[in-house]
Structures are given as structure tokens and as C-alpha cells.
KOLTOR-524000 format. One record per residue: residue in one letter; x negated, y, z negated of N, C-alpha, C, CB in turn. Coordinates in steps of 0.05 Angstrom, whole numbers, plus 5000, padded with zeros to 4 digits. Glycine has a CB too. Example, Ala and Ser with C-alpha at 12.3 -4.5 7.8 and 13.67 -1.06 7.14 Angstrom:
residues 2
a473648864844475449104844473649344844477449114819s474349554858472749794857474250014843471849884886
end
This chain:
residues 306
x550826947464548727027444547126777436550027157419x544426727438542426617432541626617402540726727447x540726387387539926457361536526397359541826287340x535126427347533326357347532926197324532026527352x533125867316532125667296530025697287531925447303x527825617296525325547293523025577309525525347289x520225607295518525677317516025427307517526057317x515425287334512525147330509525297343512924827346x508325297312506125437310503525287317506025547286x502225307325497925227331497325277305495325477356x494925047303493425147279493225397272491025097279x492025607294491625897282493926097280489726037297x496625917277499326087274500026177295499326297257x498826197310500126317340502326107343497726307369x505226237360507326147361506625987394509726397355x507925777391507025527413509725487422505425197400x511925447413514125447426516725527410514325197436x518825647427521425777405522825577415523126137407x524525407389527025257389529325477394527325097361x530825477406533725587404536125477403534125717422x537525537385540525317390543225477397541425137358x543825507419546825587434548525437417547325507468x550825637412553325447402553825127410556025607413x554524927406555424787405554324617424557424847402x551324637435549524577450549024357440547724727454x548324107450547323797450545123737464549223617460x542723797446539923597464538823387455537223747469x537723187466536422977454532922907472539022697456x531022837445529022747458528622497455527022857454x524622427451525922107449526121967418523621877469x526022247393526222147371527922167364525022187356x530022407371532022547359535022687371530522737350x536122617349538822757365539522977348541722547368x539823247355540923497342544223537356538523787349x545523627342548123677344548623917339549423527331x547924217358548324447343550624557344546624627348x551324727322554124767316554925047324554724707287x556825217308560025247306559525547304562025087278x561725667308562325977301562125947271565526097312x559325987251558626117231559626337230556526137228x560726447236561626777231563026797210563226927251x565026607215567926627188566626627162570426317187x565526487155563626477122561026567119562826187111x560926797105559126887097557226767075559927057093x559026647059557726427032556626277042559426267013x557126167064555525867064555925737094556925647039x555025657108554625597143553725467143553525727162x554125177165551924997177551125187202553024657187x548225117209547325127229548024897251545125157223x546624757244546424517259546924227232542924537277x546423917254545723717238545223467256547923677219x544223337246542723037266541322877250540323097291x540822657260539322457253537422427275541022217247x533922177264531622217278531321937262529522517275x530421777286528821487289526821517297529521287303x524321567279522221667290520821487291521121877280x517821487317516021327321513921417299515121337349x511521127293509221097285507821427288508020857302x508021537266506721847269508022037277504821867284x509521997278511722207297511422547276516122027296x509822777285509422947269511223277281506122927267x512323347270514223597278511923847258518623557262x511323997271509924307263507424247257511224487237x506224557250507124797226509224847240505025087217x510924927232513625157244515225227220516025007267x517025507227517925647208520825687213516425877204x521925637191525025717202526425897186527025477205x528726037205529826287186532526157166531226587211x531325927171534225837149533325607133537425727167x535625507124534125257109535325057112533625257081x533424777112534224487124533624267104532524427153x535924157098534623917074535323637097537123897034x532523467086533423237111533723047083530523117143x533722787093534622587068534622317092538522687049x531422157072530821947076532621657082529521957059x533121547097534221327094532920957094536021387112x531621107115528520847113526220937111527920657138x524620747113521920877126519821167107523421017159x517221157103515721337098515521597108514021247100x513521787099513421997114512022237094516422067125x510322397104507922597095509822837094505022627118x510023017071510423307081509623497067512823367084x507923657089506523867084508524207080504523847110x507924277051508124497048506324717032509924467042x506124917036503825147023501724887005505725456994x500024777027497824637013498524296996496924876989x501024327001501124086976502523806996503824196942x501623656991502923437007505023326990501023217015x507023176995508623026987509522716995510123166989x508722576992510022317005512022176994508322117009x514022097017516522127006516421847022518822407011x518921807015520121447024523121457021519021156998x524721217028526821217014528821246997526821187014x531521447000532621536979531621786972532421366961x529821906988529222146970530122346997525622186956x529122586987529322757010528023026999532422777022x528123327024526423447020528223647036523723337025x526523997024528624247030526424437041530524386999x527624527060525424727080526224987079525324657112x524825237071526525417065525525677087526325467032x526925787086526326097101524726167105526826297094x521326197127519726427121517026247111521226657096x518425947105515525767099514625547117515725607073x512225617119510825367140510725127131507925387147x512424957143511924637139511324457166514524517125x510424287156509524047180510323757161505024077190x510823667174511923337168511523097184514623327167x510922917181509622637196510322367186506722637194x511322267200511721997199510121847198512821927213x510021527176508321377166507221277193509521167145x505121177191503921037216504620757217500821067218x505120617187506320357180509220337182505620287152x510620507169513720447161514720807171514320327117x514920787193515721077204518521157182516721057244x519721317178522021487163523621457184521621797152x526321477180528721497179530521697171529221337169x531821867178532422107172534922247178530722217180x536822377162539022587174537722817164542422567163x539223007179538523277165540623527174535223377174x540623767159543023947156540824187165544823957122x541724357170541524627174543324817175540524667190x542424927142544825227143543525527124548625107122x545725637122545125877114547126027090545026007138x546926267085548526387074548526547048549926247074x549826687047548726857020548826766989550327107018x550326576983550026386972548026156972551826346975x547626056992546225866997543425826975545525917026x541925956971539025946958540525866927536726306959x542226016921543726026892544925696880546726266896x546625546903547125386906544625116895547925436929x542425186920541025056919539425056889539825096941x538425366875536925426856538825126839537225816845x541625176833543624946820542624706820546224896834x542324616838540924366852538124326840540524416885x535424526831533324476823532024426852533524276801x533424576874530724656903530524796898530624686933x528124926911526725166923524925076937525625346906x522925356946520225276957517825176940519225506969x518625246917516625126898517124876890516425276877x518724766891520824526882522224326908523624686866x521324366931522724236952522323906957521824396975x522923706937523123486933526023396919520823426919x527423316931529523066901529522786906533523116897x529922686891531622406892533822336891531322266877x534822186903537122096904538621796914537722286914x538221606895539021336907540821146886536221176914x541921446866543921216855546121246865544421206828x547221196891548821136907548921276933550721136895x550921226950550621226978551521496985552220996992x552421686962554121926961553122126988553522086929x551122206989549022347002548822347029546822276994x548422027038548321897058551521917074547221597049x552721827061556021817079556622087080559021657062x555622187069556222517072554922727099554822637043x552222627091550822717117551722617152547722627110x551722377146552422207169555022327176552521897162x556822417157559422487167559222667177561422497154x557522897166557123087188556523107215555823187183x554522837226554322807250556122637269552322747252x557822427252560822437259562322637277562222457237x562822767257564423037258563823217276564323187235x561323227286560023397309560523327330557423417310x560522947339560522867353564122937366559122637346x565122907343567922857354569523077365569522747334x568523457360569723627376572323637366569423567402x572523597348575723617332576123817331576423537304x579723927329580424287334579224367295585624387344x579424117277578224307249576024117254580124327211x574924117277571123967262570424307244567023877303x570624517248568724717232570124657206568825077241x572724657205572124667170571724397151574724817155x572524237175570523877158567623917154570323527185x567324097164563424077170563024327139561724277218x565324457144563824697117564724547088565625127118x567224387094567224187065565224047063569323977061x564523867078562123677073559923827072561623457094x559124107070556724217070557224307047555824397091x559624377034561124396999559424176985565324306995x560523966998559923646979557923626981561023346985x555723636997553523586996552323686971552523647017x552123966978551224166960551824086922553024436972x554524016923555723876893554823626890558923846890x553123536908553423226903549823196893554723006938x548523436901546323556898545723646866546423766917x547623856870548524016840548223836811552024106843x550023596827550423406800548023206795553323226802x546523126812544222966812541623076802543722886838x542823306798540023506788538423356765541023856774x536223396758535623226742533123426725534822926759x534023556717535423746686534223676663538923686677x533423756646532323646614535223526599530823976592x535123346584537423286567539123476550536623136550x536823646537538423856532540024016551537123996522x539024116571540624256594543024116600539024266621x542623846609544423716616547623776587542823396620x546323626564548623786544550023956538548523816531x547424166552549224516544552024486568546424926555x550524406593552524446611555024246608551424436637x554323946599557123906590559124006572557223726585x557424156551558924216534560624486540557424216512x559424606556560724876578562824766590558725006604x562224526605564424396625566824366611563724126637x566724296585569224116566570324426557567923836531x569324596547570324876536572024936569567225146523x571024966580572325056605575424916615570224996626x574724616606577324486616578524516602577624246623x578024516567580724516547581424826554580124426508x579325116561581525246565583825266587580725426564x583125176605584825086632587225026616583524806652x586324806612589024596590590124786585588324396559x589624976563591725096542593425276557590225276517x592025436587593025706600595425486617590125926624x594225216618597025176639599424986619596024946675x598824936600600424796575600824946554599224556564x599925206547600725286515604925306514598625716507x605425346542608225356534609425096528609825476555x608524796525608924546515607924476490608224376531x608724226480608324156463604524036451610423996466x603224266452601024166462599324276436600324266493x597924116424596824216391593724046398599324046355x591224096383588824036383589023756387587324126361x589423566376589823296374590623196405592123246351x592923346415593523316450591223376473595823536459x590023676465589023806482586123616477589224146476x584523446457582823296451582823026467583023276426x585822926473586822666480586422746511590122576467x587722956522587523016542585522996560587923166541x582223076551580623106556578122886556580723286546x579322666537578622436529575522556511578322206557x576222656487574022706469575022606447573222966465x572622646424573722646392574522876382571822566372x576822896370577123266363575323346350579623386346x573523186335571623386319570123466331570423336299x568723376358567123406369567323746396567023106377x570423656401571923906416571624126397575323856424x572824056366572524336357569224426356574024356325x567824276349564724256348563524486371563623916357x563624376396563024526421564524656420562924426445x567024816424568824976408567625236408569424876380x566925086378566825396353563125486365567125246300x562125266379559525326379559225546407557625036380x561125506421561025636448563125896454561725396468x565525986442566726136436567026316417567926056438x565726176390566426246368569026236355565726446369x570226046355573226016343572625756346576326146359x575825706343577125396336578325356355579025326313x579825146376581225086390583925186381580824846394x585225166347586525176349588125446347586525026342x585425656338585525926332586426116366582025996316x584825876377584526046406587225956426581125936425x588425716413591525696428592925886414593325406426x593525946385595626086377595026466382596225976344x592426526388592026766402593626796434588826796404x592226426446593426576469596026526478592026546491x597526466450600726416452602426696436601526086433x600226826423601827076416600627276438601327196381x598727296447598727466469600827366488596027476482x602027226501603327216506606327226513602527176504x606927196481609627306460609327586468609327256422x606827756464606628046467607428156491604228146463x607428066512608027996536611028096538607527696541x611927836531614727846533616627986520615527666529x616028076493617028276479617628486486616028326465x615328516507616628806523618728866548614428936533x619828666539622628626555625028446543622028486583x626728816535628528706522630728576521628928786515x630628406545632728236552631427966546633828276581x630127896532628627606516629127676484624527566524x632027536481631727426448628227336431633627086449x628027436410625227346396625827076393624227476367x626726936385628226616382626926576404631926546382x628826556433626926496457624626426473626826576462x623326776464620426846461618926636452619927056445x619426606420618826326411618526146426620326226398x620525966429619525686450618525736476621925496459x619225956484618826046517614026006513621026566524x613426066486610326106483608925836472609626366461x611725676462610325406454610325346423607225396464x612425536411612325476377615725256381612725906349x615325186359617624966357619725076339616424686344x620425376321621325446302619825726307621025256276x622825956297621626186296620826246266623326386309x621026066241619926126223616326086227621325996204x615525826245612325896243612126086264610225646248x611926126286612826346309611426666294617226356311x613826716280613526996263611726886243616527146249x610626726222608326706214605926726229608326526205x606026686242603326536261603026936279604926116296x605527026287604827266302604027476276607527386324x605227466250603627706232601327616222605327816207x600127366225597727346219595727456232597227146218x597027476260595027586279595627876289594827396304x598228006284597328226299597528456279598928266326x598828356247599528526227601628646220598328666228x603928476238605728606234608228446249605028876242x610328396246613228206249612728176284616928416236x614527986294615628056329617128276327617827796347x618828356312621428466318619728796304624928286298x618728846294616129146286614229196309613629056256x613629036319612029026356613129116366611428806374x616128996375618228996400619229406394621828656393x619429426363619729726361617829946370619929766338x615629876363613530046368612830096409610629866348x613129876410613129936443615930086443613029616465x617530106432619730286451619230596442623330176445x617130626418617730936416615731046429617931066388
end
């Protein structure tokens, strides 16, 4: 089975030549090396197509052409023009650029300082969503990226990895097409506020982690704060602003739901129950459970049996 990549179009859109990439097919011209890949079938979320790097000559210009998928390349030297729906872009080093489904682009190398280049090609039903994360699209198909080499060792490893025909090159290639994507995600470059809401989502998320895999330890606001390396006022802060409770309201719920749990099996002493949920004493234990459910452990444990 044949796929069809890409098509190069004439000024008047007429189709001029079809790229095709056979599984695991290797061609090279005299700018470029493509490395096309793997049985995509297994993942539906998310697929490379292909990946390669391009040392391009003085002008070196690829399209109009259109592809049914999408390709982010990423600068490493060198200049370069890119044309999309009308708008040029000139890009340079450290940056890079996202080609999407269904849109005509053309791209050209500086005539002074030609570009330097890797690039990815993939797909998937996920994929656009991912990217939306990232702050691509077609309307948006520019980022930056040069505070560190993250990007670069990443891409490159993909063409590593191609080269080498390993029995797991497919699923090195669908992690590093993970990392990329996250390494994307996190570079996004977001309003300050945005950026805050989402940390402050991130930290609610981990202290609940925390509590679901620690409420049966010795583990109280002051820990779960230390843990996380915050100020507690600040945890309860984002907290109460994002849940509506308290950190500490929302451990001893999800330590009597839990008690509730167990109660319904009467071969667990309430005493037990107790430490088994993370209280230290069944006198706070049974305080702490009629505050919340209205009524004793041992008036619960009845009611479920009639």
C-alpha cells in the first residue's frame, strides 16, 4: 500500500508532481535526506509519518504544495522565507514553523545564509489538539524556541532512530514524537496570566495526587505543602480558589470516604479503619467522620446492614 504525502503544485494549482512515501522507504536528493517510516496503524492518537534533515543550497525553494498531514521543521542555522495563505514569514535560527493539512505553502532558502533544517511528519486524531496546546495552527504557524537545545536533540534523535532499524525504533520514534510535542506544549508562550492559571491547575492536581496516594500516612497540609515545595498559604490560596475547599477539608473527606469504604466489611475493627485511612486516634477519627456524614462510624456500619 502506497500513501500519498504531498503534492507539488504550478502557479495555477495544477498538480506538477505526487510525493509518495512506501513504508520504511529511504530517498535522498542533493538537499535532503527523508527517512520514511513505520506501521502507523497501532496509534490512532498520534503517528509519525516520516522525518529528516535538509542542507539546503542558496535559494533552495520546495512548492506551493499541500499535504494531508502536518510537518513542523525547526531551524538550526541559516535563514529562510515562508509562504503561507499570503503572509510571509522570515524565520532564522532557533525558530521553526508548522504546515498543516489542506494548506498551500512554499518555502525558500536565504540566498545569503541558506537554513538548516530537521523536520517531522505526522498525524492523528489528537494531533491538531496537541498542537492547538502548543499555540500552532494555520493561523499561528510560527514558534520560537532557543532557550535550549531541548527540540534539537530531540528531532535529530528521531533521525537517529530511523537510521538505526531497531526492533523498538517505532515506539522510540512515537516517544520522541510525545516529547517533542511536550517540549512544544511547555514553550508555549501564553499571556502571564494563562501561564498562572495553568500553574496553579498543575499544583491542585499534584497535591491531589499526593493525598490519593498518601492520605493513609502521616500526611497533614503543612506535609502535603512541603511536598510540593510551596508556601501553605499559598496551596491553600489556589486551593480554595480552584476547588472550592481547603486542602485540609478535602483530605479528611477523602479519608472518610474512604473509612465508608471499609465499613462495609465487617471484618475491619472501626479502631483499624481508623489508622488503615490515616487518623492517628479513633477519638478524632469519629469526630472528624460525624462532622461529615452526620452521624457515628459504628451508626453507618448499621445502616448499611439493614
Amino acid at each position: 500500500m502506497r500513501r500519498s504525502d504531498a503534492v507539488i503544485l504550478t502557479d495555477g494549482k495544477k498538480i506538477l508532481e505526487t510525493l509518495e512515501a512506501p513504508s520504511r522507504q529511504i530517498y535522498t536528493d542533493d538537499t535532503m535526506k527523508v527517512v520514511h517510516v513505520n506501521d502507523n496503524s497501532k496509534s490512532a492518537d498520534l503517528f509519525m509519518y516520516y522525518c529528516g534533515s535538509s542542507l539546503c543550497e542558496k535559494g533552495h525553494t520546495f512548492g506551493p504544495a499541500i499535504r494531508e498531514h502536518f510537518v513542523i521543521h525547526y531551524i538550526i542555522n541559516g535563514e529562510g522565507t515562508l509562504y503561507i495563505n499570503k503572509t510571509e514569514y522570515h524565520l532564522h535560527k532557533g525558530q521553526g514553523f508548522l504546515l498543516c493539512p489542506g494548506v498551500v505553502s512554499k518555502y525558500q532558502a536565504s540566498m545569503t545564509d541558506p537554513w538548516e533544517y530537521v523536520w517531522v511528519g505526522f498525524h492523528g486524531l489528537n494531533a491538531a489538539s496537541y498542537l492547538n496546546s502548543a499555540g500552532l495552527s494555520e493561523s499561528n504557524p510560527v514558534f520560537t524556541y532557543d532557550s535550549d537545545d531541548r527540540v534539537l536533540r530531540c528531532m535529530e534523535d528521531m533521525v537517529r532512530t530511523n537510521d538505526s532499524f531497531n526492533l523498538g525504533a517505532d515506539l522510540r520514534l512515537q516517544s520522541l514524537l510525545y516529547q517533542l510535542l511536550a517540549d512544544l506544549v511547555d514553550n508555549n508562550s501564553s499571556t502571564t496570566k494563562e501561564k498562572s492559571a495553568s500553574n496553579q491547575y498543575h499544583y491542585v492536581r499534584k497535591a491531589l495526587e499526593c493525598i490519593q496516594m498518601n492520605y493513609m500516612n502521616d500526611l497533614n497540609v503543612n506535609s502535603l505543602a512541603e511536598e510540593l515545595n510551596l508556601n501553605r498559604s499559598y496551596l491553600s490560596t489556589i486551593f480554595k480558589k480552584v476547588l472550592n475547599t481547603s486542602p485540609q477539608s478535602y483530605l479528611s473527606q477523602y479519608r472518610i470516604n474512604k473509612a465508608c469504604e471499609l465499613l462495609s466489611d465487617n471484618d475491619y475493627p472501626i479502631l483499624d479503619i481508623a489508622l488503615m485511612v490515616g487518623f492517628k486516634d479513633y477519638a478524632t477519627f469519629q469526630r472528624s467522620f460525624k462532622k461529615i456524614m452526620d452521624m457515628s462510624p459504628g451508626d453507618y456500619r448499621k445502616n448499611l446492614s439493614r
